[in-house]
MARTOR-197198 format. One record per residue: residue in one letter; z, x, y of N, C-alpha, C, O in turn. Coordinates in steps of 0.05 Angstrom, whole numbers, always signed. Last residue first. Layout:
<rs>
@res: A	n.c3: Z	n.c1: X	n.c2: Y	ca.c3: Z	ca.c1: X	ca.c2: Y	c.c3: Z	c.c1: X	c.c2: Y	o.c3: Z	o.c1: X	o.c2: Y
...
</rs>
This chain:
<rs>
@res: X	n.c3: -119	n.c1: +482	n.c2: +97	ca.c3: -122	ca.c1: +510	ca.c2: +81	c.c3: -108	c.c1: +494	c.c2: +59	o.c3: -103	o.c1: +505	o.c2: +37
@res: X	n.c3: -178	n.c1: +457	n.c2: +142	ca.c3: -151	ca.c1: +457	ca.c2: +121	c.c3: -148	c.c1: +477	c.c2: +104	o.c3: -167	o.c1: +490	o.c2: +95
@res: X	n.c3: -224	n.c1: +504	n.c2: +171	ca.c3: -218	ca.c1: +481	ca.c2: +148	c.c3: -190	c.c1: +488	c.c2: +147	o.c3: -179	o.c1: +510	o.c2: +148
@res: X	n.c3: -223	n.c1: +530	n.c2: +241	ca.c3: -230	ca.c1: +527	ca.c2: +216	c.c3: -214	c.c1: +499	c.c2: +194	o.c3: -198	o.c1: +482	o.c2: +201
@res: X	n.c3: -166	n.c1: +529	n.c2: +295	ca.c3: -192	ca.c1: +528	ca.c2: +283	c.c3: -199	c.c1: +525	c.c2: +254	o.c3: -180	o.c1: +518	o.c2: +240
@res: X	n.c3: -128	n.c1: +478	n.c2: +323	ca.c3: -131	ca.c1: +500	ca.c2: +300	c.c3: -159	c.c1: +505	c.c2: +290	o.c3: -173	o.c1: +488	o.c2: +278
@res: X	n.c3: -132	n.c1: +434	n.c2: +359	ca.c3: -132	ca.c1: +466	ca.c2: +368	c.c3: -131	c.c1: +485	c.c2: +339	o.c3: -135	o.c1: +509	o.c2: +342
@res: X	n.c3: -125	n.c1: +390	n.c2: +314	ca.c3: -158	ca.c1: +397	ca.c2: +343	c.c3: -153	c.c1: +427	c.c2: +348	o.c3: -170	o.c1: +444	o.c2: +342
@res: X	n.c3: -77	n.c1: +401	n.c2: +301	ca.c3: -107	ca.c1: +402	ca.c2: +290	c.c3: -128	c.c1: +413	c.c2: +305	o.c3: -141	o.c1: +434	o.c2: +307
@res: X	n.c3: -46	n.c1: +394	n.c2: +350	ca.c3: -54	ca.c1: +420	ca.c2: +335	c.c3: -72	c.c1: +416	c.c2: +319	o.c3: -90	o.c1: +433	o.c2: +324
@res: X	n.c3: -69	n.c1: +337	n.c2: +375	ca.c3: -70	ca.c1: +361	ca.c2: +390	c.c3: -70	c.c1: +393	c.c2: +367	o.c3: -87	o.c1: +410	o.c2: +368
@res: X	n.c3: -36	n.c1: +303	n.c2: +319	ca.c3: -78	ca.c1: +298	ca.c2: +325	c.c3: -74	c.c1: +334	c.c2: +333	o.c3: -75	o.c1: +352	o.c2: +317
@res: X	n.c3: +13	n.c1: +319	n.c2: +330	ca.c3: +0	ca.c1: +327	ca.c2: +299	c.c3: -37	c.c1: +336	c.c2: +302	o.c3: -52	o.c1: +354	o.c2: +296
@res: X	n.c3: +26	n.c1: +295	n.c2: +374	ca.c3: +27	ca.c1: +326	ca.c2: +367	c.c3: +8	c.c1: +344	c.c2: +347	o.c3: -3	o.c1: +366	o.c2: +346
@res: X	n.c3: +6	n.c1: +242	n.c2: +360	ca.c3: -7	ca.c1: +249	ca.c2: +374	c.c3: -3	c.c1: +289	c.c2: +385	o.c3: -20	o.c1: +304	o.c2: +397
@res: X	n.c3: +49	n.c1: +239	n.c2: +319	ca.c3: +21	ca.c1: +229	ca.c2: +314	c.c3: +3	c.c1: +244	c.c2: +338	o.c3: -15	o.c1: +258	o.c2: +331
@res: X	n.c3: +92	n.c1: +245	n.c2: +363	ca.c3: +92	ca.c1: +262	ca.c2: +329	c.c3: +63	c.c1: +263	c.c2: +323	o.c3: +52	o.c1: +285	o.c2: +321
@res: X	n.c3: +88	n.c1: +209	n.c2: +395	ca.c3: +94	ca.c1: +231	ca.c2: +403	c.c3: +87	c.c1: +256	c.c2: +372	o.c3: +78	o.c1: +278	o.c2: +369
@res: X	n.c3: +90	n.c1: +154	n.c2: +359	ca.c3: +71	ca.c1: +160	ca.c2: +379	c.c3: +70	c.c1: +196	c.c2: +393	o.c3: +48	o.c1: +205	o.c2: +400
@res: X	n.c3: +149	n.c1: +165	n.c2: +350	ca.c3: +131	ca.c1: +164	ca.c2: +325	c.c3: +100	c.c1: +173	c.c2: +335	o.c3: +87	o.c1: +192	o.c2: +325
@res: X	n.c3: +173	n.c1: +163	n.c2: +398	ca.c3: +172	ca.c1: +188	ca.c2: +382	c.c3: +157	c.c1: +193	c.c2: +354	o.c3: +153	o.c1: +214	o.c2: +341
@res: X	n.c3: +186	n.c1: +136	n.c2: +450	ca.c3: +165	ca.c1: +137	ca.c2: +427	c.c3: +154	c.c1: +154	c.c2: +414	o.c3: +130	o.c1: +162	o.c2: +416
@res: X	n.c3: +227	n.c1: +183	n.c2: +489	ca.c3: +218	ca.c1: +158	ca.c2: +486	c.c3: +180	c.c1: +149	c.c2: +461	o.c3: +158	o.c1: +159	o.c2: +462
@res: X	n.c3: +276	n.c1: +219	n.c2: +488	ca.c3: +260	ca.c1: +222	ca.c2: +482	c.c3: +254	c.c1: +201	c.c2: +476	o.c3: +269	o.c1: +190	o.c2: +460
@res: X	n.c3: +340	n.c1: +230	n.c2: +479	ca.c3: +318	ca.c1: +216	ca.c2: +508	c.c3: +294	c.c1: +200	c.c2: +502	o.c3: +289	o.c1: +177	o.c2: +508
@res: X	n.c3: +351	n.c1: +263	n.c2: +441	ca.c3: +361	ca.c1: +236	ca.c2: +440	c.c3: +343	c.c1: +215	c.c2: +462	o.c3: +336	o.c1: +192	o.c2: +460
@res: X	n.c3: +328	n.c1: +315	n.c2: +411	ca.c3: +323	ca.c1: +298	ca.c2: +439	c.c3: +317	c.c1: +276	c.c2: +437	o.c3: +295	o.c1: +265	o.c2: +434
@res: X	n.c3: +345	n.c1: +321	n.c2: +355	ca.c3: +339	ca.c1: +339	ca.c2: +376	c.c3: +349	c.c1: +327	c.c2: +411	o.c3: +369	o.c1: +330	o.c2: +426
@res: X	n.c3: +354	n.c1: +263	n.c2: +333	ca.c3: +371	ca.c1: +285	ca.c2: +341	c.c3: +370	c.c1: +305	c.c2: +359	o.c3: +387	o.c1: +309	o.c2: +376
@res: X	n.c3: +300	n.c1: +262	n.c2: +345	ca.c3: +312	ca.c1: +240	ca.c2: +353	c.c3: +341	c.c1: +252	c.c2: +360	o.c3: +351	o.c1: +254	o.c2: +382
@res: X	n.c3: +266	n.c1: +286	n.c2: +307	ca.c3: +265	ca.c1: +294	ca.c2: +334	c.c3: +284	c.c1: +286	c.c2: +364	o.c3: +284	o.c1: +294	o.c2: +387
@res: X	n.c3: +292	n.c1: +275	n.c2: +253	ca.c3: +301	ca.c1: +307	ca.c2: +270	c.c3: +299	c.c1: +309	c.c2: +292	o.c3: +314	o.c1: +322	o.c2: +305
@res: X	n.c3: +274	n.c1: +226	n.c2: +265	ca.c3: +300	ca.c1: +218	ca.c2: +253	c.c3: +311	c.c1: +251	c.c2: +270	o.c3: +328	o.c1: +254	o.c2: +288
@res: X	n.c3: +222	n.c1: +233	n.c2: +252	ca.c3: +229	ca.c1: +217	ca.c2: +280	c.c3: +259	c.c1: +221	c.c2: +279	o.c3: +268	o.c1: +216	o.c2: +301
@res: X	n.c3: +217	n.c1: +255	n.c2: +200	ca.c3: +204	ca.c1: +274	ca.c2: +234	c.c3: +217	c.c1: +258	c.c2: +256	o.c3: +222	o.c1: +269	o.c2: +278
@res: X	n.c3: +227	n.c1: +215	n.c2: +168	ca.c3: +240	ca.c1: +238	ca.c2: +170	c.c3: +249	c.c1: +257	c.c2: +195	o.c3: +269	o.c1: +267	o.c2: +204
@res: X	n.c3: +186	n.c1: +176	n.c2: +180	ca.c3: +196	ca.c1: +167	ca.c2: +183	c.c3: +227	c.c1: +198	c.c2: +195	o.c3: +240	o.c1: +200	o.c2: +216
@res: X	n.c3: +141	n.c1: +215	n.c2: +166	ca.c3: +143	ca.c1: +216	ca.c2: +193	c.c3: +169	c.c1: +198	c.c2: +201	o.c3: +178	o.c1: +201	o.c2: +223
@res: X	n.c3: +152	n.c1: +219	n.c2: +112	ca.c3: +150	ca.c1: +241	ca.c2: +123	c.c3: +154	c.c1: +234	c.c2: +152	o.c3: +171	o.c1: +248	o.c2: +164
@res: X	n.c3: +136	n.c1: +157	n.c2: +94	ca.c3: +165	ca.c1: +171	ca.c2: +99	c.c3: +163	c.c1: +199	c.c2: +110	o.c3: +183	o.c1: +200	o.c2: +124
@res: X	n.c3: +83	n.c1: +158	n.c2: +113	ca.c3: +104	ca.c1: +137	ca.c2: +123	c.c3: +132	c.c1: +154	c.c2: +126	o.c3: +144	o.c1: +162	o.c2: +146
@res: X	n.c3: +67	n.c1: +192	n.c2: +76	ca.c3: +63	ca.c1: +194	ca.c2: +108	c.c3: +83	c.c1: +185	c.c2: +115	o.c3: +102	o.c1: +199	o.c2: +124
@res: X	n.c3: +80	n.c1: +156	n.c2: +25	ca.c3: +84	ca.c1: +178	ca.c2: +35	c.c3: +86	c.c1: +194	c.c2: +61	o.c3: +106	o.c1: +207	o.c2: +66
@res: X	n.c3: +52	n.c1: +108	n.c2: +38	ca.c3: +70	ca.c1: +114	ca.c2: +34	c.c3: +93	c.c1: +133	c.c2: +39	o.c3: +115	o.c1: +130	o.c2: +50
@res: X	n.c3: -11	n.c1: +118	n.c2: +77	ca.c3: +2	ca.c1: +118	ca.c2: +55	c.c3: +42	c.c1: +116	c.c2: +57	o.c3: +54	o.c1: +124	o.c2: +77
@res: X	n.c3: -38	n.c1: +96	n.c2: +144	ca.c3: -22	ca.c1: +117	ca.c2: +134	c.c3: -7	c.c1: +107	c.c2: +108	o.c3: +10	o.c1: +90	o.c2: +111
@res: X	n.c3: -90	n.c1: +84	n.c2: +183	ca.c3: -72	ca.c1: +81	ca.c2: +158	c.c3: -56	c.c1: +100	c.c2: +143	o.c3: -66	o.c1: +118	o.c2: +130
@res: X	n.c3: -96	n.c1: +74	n.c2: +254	ca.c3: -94	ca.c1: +86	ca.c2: +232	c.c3: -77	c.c1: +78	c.c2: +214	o.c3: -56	o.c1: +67	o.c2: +218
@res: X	n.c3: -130	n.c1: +58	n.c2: +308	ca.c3: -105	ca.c1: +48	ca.c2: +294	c.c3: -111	c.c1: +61	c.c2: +273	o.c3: -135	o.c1: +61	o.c2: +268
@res: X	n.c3: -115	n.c1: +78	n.c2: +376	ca.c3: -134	ca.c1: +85	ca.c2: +359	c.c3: -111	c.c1: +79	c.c2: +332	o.c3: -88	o.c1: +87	o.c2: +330
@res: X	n.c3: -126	n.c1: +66	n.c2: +450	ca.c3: -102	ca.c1: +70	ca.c2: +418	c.c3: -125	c.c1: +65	c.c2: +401	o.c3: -147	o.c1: +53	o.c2: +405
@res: X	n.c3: -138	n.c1: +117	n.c2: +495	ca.c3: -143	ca.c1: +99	ca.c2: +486	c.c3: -131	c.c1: +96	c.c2: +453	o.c3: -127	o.c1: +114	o.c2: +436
@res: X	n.c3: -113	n.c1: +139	n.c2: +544	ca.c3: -130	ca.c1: +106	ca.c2: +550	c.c3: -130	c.c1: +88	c.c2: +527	o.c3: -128	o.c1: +63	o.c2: +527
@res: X	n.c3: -70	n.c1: +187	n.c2: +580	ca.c3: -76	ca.c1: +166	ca.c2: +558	c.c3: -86	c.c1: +145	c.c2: +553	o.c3: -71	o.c1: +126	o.c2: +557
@res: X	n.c3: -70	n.c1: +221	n.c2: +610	ca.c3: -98	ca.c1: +209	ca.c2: +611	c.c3: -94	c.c1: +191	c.c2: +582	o.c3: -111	o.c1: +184	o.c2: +566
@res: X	n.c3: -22	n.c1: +277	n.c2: +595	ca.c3: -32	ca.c1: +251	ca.c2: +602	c.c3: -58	c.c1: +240	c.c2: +602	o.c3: -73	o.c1: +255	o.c2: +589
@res: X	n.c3: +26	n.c1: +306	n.c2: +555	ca.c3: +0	ca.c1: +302	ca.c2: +562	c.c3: -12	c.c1: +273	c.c2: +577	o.c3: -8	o.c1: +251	o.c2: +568
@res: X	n.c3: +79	n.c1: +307	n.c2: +553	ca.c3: +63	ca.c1: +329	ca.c2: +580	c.c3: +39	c.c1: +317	c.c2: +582	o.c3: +28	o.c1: +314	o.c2: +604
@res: X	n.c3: +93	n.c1: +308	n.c2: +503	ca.c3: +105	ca.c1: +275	ca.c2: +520	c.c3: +90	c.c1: +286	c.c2: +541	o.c3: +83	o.c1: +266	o.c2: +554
@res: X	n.c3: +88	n.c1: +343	n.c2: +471	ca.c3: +64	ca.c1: +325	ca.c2: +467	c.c3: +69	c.c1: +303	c.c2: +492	o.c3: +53	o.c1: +285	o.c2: +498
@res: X	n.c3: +134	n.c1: +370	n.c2: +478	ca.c3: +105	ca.c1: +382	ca.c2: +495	c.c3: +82	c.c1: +357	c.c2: +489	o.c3: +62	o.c1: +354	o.c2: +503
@res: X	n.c3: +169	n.c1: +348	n.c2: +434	ca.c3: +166	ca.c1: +339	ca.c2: +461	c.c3: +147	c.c1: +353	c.c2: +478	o.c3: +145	o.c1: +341	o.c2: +500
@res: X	n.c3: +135	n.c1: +375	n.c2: +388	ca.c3: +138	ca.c1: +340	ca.c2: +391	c.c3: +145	c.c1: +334	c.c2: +425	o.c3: +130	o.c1: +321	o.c2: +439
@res: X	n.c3: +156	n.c1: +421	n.c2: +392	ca.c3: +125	ca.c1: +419	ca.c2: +399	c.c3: +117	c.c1: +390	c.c2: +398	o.c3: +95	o.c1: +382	o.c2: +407
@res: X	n.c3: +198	n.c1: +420	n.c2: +384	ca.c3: +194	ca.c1: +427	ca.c2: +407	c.c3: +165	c.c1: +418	c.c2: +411	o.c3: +155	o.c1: +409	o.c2: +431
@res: X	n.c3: +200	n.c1: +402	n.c2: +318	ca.c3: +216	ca.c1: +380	ca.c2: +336	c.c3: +198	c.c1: +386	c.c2: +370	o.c3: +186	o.c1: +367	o.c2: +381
@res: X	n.c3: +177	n.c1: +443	n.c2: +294	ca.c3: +152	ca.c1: +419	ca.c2: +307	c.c3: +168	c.c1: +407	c.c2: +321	o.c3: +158	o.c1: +396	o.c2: +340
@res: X	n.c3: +190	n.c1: +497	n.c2: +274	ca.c3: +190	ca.c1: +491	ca.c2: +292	c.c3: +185	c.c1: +462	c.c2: +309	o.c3: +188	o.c1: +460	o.c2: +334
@res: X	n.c3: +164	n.c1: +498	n.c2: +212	ca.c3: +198	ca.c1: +499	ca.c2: +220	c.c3: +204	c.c1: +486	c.c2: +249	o.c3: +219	o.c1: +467	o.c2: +250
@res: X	n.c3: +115	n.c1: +452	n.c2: +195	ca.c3: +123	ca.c1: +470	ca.c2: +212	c.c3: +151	c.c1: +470	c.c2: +216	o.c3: +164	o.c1: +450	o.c2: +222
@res: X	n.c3: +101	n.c1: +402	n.c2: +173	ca.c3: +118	ca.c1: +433	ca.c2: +153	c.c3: +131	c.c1: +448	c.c2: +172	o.c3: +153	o.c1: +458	o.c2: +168
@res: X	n.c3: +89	n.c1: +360	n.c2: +200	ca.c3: +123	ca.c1: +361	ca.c2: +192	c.c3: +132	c.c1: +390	c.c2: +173	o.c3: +154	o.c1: +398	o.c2: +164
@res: X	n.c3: +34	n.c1: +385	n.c2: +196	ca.c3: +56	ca.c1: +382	ca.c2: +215	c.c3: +75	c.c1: +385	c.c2: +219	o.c3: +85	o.c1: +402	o.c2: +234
@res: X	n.c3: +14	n.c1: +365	n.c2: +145	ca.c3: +19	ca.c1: +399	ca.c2: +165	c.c3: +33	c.c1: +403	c.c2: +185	o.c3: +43	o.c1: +424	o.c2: +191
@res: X	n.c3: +21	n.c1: +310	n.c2: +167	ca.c3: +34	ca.c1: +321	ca.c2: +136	c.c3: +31	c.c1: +355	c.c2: +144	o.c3: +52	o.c1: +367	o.c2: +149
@res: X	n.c3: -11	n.c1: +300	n.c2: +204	ca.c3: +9	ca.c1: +297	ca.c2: +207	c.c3: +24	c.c1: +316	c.c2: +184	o.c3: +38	o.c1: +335	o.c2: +189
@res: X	n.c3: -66	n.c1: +317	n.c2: +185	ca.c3: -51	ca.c1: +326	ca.c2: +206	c.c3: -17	c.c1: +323	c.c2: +211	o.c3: -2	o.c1: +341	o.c2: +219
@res: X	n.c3: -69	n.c1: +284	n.c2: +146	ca.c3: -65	ca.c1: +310	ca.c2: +139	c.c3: -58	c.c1: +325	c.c2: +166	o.c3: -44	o.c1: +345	o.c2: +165
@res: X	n.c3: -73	n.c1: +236	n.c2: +168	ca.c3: -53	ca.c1: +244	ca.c2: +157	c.c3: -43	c.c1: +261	c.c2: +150	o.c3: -19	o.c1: +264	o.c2: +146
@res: X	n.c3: -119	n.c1: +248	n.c2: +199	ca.c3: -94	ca.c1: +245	ca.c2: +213	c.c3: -73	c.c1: +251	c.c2: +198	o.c3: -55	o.c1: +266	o.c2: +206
@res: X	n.c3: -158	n.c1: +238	n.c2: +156	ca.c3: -154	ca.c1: +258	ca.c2: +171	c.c3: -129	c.c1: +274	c.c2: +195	o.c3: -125	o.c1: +297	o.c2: +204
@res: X	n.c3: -145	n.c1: +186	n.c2: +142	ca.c3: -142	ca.c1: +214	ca.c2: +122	c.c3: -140	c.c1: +242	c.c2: +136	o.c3: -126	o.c1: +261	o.c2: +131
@res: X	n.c3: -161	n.c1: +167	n.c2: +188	ca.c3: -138	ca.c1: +158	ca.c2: +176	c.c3: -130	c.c1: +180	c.c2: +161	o.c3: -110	o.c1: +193	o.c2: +166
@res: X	n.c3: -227	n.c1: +175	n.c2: +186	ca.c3: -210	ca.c1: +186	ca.c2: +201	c.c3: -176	c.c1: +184	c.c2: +196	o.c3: -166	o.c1: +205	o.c2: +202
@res: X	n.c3: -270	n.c1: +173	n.c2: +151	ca.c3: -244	ca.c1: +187	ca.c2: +143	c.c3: -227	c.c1: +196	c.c2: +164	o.c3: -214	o.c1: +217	o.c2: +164
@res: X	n.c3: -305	n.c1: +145	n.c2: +166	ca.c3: -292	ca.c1: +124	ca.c2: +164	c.c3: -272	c.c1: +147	c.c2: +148	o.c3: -259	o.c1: +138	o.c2: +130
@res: X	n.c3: -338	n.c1: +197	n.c2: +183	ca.c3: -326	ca.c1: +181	ca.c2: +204	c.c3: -314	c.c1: +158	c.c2: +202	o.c3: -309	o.c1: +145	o.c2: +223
@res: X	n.c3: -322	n.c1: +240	n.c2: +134	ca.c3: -338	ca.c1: +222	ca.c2: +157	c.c3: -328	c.c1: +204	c.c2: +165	o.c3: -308	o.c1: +193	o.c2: +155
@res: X	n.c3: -321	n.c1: +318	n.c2: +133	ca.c3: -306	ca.c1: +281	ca.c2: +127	c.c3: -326	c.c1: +268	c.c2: +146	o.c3: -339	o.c1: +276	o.c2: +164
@res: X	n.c3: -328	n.c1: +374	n.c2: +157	ca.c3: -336	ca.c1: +352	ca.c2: +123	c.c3: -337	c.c1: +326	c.c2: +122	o.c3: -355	o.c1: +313	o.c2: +110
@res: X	n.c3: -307	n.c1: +391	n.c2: +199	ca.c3: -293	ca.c1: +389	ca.c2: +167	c.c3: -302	c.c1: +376	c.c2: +141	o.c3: -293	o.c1: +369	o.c2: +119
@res: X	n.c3: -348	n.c1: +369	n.c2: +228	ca.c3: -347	ca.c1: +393	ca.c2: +226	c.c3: -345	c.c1: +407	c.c2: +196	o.c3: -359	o.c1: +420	o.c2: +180
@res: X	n.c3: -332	n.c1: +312	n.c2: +225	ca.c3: -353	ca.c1: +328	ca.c2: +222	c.c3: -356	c.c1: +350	c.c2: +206	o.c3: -363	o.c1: +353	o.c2: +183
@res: X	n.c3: -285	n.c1: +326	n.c2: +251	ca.c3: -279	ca.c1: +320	ca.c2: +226	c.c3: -304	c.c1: +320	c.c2: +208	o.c3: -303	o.c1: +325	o.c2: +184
@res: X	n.c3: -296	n.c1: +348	n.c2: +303	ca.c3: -284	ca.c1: +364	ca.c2: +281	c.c3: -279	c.c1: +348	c.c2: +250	o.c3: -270	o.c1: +360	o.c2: +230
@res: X	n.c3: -312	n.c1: +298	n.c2: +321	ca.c3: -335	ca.c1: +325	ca.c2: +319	c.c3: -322	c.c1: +341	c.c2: +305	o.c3: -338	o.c1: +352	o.c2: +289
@res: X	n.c3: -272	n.c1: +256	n.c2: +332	ca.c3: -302	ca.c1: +260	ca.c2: +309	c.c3: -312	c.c1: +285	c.c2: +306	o.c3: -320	o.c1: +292	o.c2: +284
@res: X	n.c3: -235	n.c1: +287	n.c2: +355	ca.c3: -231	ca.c1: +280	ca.c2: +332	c.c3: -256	c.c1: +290	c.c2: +315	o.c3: -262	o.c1: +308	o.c2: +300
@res: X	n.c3: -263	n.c1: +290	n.c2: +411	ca.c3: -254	ca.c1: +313	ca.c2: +395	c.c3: -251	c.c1: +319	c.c2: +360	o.c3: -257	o.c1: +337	o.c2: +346
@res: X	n.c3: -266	n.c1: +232	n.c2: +419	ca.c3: -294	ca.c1: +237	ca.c2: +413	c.c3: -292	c.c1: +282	c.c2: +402	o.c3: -309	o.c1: +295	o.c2: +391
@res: X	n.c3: -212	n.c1: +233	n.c2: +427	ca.c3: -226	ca.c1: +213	ca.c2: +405	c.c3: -259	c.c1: +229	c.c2: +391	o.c3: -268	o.c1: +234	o.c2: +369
@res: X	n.c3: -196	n.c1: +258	n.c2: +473	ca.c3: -193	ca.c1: +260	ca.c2: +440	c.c3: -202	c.c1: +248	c.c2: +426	o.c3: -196	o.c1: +256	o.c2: +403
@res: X	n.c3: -210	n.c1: +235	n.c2: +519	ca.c3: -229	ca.c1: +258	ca.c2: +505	c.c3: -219	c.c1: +257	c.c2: +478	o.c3: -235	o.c1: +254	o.c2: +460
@res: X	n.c3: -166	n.c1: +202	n.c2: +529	ca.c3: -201	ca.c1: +194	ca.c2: +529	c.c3: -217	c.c1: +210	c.c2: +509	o.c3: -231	o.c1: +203	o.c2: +491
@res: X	n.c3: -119	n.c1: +214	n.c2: +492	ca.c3: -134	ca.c1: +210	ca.c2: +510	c.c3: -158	c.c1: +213	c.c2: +508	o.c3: -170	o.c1: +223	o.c2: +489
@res: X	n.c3: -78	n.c1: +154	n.c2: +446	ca.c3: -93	ca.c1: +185	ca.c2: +454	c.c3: -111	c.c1: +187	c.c2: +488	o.c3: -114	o.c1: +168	o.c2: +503
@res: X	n.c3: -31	n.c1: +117	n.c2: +423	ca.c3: -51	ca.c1: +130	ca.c2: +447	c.c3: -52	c.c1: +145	c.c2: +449	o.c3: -33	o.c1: +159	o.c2: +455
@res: X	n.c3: -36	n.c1: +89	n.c2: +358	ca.c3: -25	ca.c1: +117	ca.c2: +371	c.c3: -35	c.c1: +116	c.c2: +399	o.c3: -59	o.c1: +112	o.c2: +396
@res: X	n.c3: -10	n.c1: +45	n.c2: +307	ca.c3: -22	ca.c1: +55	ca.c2: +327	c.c3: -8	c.c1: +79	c.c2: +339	o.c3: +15	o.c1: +89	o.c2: +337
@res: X	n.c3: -10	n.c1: +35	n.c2: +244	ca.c3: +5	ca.c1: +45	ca.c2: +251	c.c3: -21	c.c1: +60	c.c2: +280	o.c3: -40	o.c1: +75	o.c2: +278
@res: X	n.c3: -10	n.c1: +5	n.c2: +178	ca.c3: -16	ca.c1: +13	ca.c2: +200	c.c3: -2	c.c1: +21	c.c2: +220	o.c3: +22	o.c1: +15	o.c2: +218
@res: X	n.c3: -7	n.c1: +30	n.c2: +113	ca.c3: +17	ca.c1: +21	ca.c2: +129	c.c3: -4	c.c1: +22	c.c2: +150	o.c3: -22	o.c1: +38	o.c2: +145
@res: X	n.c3: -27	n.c1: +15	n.c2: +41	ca.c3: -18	ca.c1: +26	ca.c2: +65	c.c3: -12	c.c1: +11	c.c2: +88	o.c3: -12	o.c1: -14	o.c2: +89
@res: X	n.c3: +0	n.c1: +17	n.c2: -24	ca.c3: +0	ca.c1: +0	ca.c2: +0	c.c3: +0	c.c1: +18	c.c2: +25	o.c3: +19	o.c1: +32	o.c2: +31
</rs>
């Protein structure tokens, strides 16, 4: 059973997305999969609580983009909100903040999934 689950991105990211997922192989009804694996690399990082709130910096946010996320995802990010939450109690939509951390390092990492 998957889960939906909206995000706002900015303008440009969307059309960032496609072109690297391209890039990566996948097509353009793999975007969900694509996210997820973003996310799921994500929550490895020792570091990601900090790099969750740098994601709150970005602005031009226009447009939500709805994705499916497995089970699994689910709880992984359920996890990530729970550390970042501790971290920085302030911190406002943090599921949205994680997802949209997750999209930004992808996009900036070069080459294929490892």
């Amino acid at each position: 059973m998957k889960k939906r689950i909206s995000v706002i991105l900015p303008t440009n990211a969307i059309k960032e997305i496609h072109a690297r997922m391209l890039d990566d192989g996948y097509s353009l009804r793999e975007k969900s999969k694509w996210i997820s694996e973003a996310i799921e690399d994500f929550v490895k990082l020792k570091e990601y609580q900090s790099l969750v709130e740098m994601a709150e910096l970005v602005d031009d946010l226009a447009k939500t983009e709805t994705i499916y996320i497995t089970a699994d995802i689910e709880e992984k990010l359920e996890e990530a909100i729970l550390k970042v939450r501790t971290q920085y109690p302030t911190l406002e939509g943090v599921k949205s903040l994680i997802v949209r951390a997750s999209i930004i390092r992808r996009l900036v990492l070069l080459g294929k999934r490892k």
